[in-house]
C-alpha positions in Angstrom: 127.8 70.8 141.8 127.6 70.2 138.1 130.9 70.6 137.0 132.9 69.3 140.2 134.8 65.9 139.1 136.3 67.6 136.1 137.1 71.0 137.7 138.7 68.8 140.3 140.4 67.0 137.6 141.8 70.6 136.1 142.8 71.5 139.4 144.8 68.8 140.1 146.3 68.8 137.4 147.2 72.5 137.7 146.8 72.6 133.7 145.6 77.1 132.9 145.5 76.2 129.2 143.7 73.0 129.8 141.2 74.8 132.1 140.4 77.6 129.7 140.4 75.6 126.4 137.4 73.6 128.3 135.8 77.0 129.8 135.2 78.3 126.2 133.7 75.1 125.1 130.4 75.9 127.4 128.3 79.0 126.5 128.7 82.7 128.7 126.2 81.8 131.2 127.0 78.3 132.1 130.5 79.8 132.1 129.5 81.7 135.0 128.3 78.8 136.8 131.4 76.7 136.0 133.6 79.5 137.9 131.3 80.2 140.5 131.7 76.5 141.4 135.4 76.9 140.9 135.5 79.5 143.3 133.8 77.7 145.6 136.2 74.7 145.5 139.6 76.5 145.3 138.2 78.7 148.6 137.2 75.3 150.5 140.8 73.7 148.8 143.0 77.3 150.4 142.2 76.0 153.4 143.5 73.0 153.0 146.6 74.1 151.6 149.6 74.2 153.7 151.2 77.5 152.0 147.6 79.3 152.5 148.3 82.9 153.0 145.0 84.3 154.4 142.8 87.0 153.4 144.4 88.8 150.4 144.9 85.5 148.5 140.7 84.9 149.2 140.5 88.9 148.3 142.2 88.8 145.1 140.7 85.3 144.3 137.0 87.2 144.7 137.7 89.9 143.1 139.3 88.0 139.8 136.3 85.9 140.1 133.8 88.3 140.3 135.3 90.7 137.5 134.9 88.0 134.8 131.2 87.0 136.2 130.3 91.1 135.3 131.8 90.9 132.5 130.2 87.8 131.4 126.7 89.5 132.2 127.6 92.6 130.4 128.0 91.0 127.1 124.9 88.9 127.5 123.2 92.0 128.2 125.3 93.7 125.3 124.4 91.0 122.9 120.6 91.3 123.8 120.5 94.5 123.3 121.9 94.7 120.2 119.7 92.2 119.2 117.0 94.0 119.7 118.2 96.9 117.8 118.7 95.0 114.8 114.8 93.5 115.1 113.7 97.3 115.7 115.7 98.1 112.8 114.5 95.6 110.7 111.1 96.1 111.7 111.4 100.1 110.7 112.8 99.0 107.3 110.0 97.1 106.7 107.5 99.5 107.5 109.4 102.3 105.1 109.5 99.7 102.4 105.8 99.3 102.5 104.9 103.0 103.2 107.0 104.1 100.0 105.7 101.5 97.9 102.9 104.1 96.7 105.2 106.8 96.3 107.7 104.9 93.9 104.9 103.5 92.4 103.6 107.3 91.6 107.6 107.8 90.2 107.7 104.7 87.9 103.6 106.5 86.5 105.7 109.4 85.5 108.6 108.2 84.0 106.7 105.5 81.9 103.7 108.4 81.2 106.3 111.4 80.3 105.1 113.4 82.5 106.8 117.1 82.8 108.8 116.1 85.7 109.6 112.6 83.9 113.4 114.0 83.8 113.5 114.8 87.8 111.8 111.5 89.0 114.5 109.6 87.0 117.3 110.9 89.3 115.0 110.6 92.0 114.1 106.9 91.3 117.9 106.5 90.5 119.1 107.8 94.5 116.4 105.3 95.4 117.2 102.2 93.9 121.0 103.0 95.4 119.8 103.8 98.7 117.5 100.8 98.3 120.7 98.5 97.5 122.6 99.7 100.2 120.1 98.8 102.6 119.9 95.6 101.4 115.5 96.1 100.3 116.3 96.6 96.5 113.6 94.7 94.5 114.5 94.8 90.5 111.4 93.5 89.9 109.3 96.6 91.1 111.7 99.0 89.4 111.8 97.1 86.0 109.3 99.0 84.3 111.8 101.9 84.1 115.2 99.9 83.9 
């Protein structure tokens, strides 16, 4: 056991606030680890214990236990996933930056030539450059020619 002289340590000294202050200092996983060899001590120290009450103190122990191990692997997993849809999102952003390049750059030609529809591409190119700001892609640069 990795962790058992100083979970017997916090045991002993029957310190909660000591025990979870030094919990949170390890990452979720290894967090899982540290209680599943907690468990494993306090179930082997129960039946040492002279005021041991049998099976619904191992139940609700278990149980305790258990719930915060599933809950540790659903944020893991909640935290990958969202990961993930960040990099897809990224990655999609990307791609419509580059595929719309073009197309502005056919705007900005018609604005700067005076086309007909010079007027209408303005307030196009102005929604644009907003939308473009909120999403965080806006490159003054590209749209200087018009600004």
């Amino acid at each position: 056991m990795k962790h058992k002289n100083i979970l017997l340590e916090l045991i002993k000294a029957d310190d909660v606030v000591a025990f979870g202050n030094w919990i949170k200092l390890h990452s979720e996983l290894e967090q899982v680890e540290i209680m599943k060899e907690f468990k494993q001590m306090s179930l082997h120290n129960m039946f040492k214990s002279q005021n041991f009450s049998g099976a619904e103190t191992i139940k609700k122990y278990t149980k305790s236990i258990e719930t915060f191990e599933k809950t540790i692997h659903a944020t893991i997993e909640l935290k990958a996933i969202l990961e993930k849809v960040q990099e897809v999102k990224g990655n999609a952003l990307q791609r419509l930056a580059r595929s719309s390049k073009e197309n502005k750059q056919e705007i900005i030609n018609s604005i700067i030539n005076n086309d007909e529809n010079a007027t209408a591409r303005k307030a196009l190119a102005i929604q644009i450059i907003a939308i473009e700001k909120e999403l965080g892609i806006y490159d003054a640069d590209f749209w200087s020619p018009i600004l």
